[in-house]
N, C-alpha and C positions, 0 to 999 in steps of 0.2 A: 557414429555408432556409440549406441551408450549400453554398458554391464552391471546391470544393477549386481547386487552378489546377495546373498543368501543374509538375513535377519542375523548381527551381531557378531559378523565374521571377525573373527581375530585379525590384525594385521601381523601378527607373528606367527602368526600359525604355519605350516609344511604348508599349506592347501594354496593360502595366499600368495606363498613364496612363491610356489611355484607356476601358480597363475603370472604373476608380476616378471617370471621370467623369461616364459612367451609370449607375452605381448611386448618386449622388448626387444624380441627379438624377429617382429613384423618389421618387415623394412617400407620405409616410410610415411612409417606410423607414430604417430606420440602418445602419450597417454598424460591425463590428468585428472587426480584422484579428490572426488571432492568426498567427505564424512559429515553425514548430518546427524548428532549426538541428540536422541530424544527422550525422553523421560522414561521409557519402557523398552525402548531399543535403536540400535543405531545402524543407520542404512549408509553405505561407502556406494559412491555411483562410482565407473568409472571410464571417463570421456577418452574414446579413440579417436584420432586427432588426424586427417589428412585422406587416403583415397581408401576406403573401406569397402566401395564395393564390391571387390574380388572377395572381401569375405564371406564366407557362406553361413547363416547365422545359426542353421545346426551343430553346425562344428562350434561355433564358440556360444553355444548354451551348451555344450558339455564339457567345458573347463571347468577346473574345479575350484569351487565359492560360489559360481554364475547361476544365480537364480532364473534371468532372464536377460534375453538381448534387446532391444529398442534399436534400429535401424532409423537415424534422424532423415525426417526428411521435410523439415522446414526450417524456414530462416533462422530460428531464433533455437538456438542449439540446446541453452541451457532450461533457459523456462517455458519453452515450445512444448504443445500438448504432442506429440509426436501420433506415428501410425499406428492405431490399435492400443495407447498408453491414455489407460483409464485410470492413474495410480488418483487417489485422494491427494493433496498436498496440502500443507499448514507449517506454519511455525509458531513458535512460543515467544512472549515477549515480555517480560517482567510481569508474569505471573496471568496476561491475556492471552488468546487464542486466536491466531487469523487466520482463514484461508477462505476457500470457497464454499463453506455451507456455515460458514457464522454471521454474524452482525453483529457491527460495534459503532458507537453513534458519538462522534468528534465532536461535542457545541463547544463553543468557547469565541474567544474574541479574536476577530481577524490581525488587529493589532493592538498589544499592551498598550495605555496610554499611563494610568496610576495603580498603585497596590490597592486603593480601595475600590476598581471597578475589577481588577483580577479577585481579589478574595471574596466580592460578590456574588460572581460567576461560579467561581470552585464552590462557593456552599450551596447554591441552587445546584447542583450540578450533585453535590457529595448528599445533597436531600433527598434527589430524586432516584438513587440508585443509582447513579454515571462513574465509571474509575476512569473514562477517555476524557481527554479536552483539546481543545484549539488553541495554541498563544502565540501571535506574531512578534519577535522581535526585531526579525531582520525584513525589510520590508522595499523588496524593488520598486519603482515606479514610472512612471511615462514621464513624467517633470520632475527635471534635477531639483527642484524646488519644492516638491511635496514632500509630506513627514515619510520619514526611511525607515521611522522604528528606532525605538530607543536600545536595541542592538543587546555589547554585553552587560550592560546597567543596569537593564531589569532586570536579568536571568538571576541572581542569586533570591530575587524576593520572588518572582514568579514560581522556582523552584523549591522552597521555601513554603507559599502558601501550598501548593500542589501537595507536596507531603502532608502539613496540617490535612488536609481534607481527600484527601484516602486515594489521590489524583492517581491511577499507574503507569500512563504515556499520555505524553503531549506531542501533539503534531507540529513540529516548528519549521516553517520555511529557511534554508540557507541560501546564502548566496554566493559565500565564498569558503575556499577551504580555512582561513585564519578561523572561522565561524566554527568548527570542529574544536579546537582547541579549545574556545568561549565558553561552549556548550560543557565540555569534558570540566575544566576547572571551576566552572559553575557547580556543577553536580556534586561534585567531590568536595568545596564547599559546604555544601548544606545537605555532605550527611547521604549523597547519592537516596536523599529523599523521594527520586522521583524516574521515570522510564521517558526518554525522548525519540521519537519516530522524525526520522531526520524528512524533512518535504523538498524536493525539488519543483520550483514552480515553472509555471508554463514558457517564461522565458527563458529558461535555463534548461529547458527539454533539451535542447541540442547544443549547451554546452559541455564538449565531451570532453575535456580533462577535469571541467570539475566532477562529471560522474565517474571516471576511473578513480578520482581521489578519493569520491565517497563510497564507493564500489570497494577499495581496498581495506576500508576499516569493515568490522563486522560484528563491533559492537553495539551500533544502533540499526534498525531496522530501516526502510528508505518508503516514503511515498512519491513515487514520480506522476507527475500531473501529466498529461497528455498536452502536445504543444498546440499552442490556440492556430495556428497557421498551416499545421502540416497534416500528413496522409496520417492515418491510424497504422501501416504498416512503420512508418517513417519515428514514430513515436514511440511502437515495441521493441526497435530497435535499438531504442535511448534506452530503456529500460534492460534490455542485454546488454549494453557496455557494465553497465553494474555488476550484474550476474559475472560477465566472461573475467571480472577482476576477483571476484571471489562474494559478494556480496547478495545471493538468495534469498534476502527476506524483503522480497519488494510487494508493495503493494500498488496496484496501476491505478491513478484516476481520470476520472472526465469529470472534464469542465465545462463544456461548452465549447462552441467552434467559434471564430471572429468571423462574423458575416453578416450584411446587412438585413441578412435571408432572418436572420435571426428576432428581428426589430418584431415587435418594441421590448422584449427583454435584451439585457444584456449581452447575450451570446445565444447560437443557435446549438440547442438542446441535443446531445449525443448520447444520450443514455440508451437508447436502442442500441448500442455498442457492448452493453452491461454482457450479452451471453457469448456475442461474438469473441472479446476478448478472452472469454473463462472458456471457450472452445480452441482458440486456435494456443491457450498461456495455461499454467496451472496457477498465473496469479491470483490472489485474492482481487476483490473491483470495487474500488470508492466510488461515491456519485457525491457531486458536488454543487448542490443547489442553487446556492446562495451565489456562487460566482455565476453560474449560469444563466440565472432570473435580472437578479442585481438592484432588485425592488423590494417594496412589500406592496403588490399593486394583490388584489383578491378577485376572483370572478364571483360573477352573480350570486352562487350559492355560497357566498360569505369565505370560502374555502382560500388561503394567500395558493396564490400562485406556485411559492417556493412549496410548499405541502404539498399540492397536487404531485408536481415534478419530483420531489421524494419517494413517494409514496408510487410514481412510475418506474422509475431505481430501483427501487425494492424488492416493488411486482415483480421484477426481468432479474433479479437473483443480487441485486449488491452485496456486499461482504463490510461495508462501511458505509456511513455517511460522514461529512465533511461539512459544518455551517455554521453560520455565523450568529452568535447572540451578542449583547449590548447591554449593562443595565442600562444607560441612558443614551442610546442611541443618536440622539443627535449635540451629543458630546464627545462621540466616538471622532478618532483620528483620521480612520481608515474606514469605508464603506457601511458607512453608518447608515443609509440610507437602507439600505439591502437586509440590516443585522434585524433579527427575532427580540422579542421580550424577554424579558428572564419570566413575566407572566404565565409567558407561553409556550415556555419548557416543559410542563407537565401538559398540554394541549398535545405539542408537536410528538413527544416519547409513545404518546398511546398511537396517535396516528401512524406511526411506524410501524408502531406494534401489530397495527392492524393488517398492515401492509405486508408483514411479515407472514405472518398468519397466514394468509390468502396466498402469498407463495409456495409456504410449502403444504398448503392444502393443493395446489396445482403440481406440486411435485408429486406428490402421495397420488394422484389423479393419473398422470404419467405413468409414474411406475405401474400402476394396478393393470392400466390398458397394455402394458406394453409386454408385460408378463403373463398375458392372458391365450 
């Protein structure tokens, strides 16, 4: 059971105290108080912990601070859309917005290779109106033997150029916790130039101590990729170890599923997932093309294949995109074959846009019928 409490409730206040002191005195019950501090006001949830049924939830909407009771009644305790819990959710991130009725579009390069194809990127990118970007440093692979990513060596120029050119968060893959500390003395380095969105990638979906590690910091915000092999329940689950260690500002993605079903692109396309997740999560929902596709193959009407499947993301409500560009793509380290032009930056930004457009003209469409 969760209590939300009344817009800006004092935690010193008589009202609070004495809230805090019957629920303490539920026997075998816990409580744990999370505070989300927002720009105009600050919401304190507070999670009842253990067999809450016997409570009756009239009686505790009339405790005093309790705006509202929320009776959990799904897996996923903290970022579960619950029964009849329509709240909005967002968080803020170095000066961006995410949640479920934004868009924010990640181009960048899958993996660093040199500062002059990162400072390339960041100025098409800082041209076109973009403050998000992509930069690999840390780089898992299938063969011990392929490039891993030049790790923490690139980060102080990568960091670096990002600030020159107006960069506000960088989605960086980690792979291990030492990589948290990399990233922190990098920044602080050069001047905390820059916002990093920490990415958990698809092998690492169900590595659960490195998500309670990254779970417990909550200074950068978290993109967990959906695991190429598992259930979609099995994967929001990954995403609440985060949450249940204190870390809330996740953002979910899909990538595509690993399956032959999938051929001939890269992976079989999950983005039909885009409303399910934002129905059953109050997360925000990346779509991720470029890993998906893993081409630049085009269908007949000239259209690349990675646009089309954007631009279906989109339609079904995404909150982010996640892709890859290249100035010179087939000098790139990593998935060069799959990455966009920087040409084709201001091509792909409009087709988004358009994409965009068309959804919440279908949402505006929705509401009108549905209040009618």
């Amino acid at each position: 059971m969760i209590l939300i409490l009344a817009s800006n409730t004092d935690q010193q206040s008589a009202g609070y105290r004495q809230l805090m002191v019957h629920l303490t005195g539920l026997q075998g019950i816990t409580t744990r108080v999370h505070v989300e501090p927002g720009s105009e006001q600050t919401l304190i949830e507070i999670y009842l912990i253990g067999n809450t049924q016997p409570l009756d939830v009239a009686d505790m909407q009339n405790l005093p601070c309790v705006e509202r009771v929320v009776r959990v009644s799904e897996e996923y305790r903290i970022l579960g859309r619950h029964k009849d819990d329509l709240r909005p959710s967002h968080f803020d991130y170095n000066g961006v917005r995410f949640g479920q009725d934004t868009l924010n579009v990640f181009a960048g390069l899958c993996a660093v290779d040199c500062p002059e194809h990162v400072e390339l990127m960041l100025k098409a990118l800082r041209d076109n109106g973009q403050v998000c970007t992509r930069m690999g440093a840390y780089k898992p692979r299938t063969s011990p033997y392929a490039f891993q990513g030049h790790g923490r060596n690139c980060l102080p120029y990568v960091f670096e150029l990002a600030g020159k050119y107006g960069m506000k968060v960088i989605a960086m893959e980690i792979t291990h916790e030492s990589h948290l500390d990399e990233i922190r003395a990098a920044l602080k380095q050069t001047g905390n130039s820059t916002g990093v969105m920490l990415q958990i990638g698809t092998r690492n979906t169900q590595n659960f101590e490195l998500l309670k590690i990254v779970g417990r910091q909550q200074e950068f915000p978290v993109l967990l990729k959906r695991g190429f092999g598992i259930t979609l329940d099995e994967s929001l689950n990954a995403a609440e170890y985060l949450a249940s260690e204190g870390n809330r500002n996740v953002v979910f993605g899909l990538r595509g599923m690993k399956t032959n079903m999938g051929d001939p692109h890269r992976n079989l396309v999950d983005f039909a997932h885009v409303p399910v997740v934002k129905r059953l999560t109050r997360m925000p929902v990346c779509v991720d093309p470029s890993h998906s596709v893993g081409t630049r193959a085009a269908a007949p009407d000239g259209i690349l294949d990675v646009m089309h499947i954007t631009a279906q993301g989109v339609l079904a409500g995404a909150n982010m995109v996640l892709v890859d560009f290249h100035p010179a793509p087939a000098k790139a380290l990593v998935d060069g074959p799959q990455a966009l032009l920087l040409k084709e930056l201001p091509h792909f930004l409009e087709d988004v846009q358009i994409a965009r457009t068309a959804y919440l003209k279908r949402l505006a469409l929705q509401q009108r019928y549905q209040n009618m």
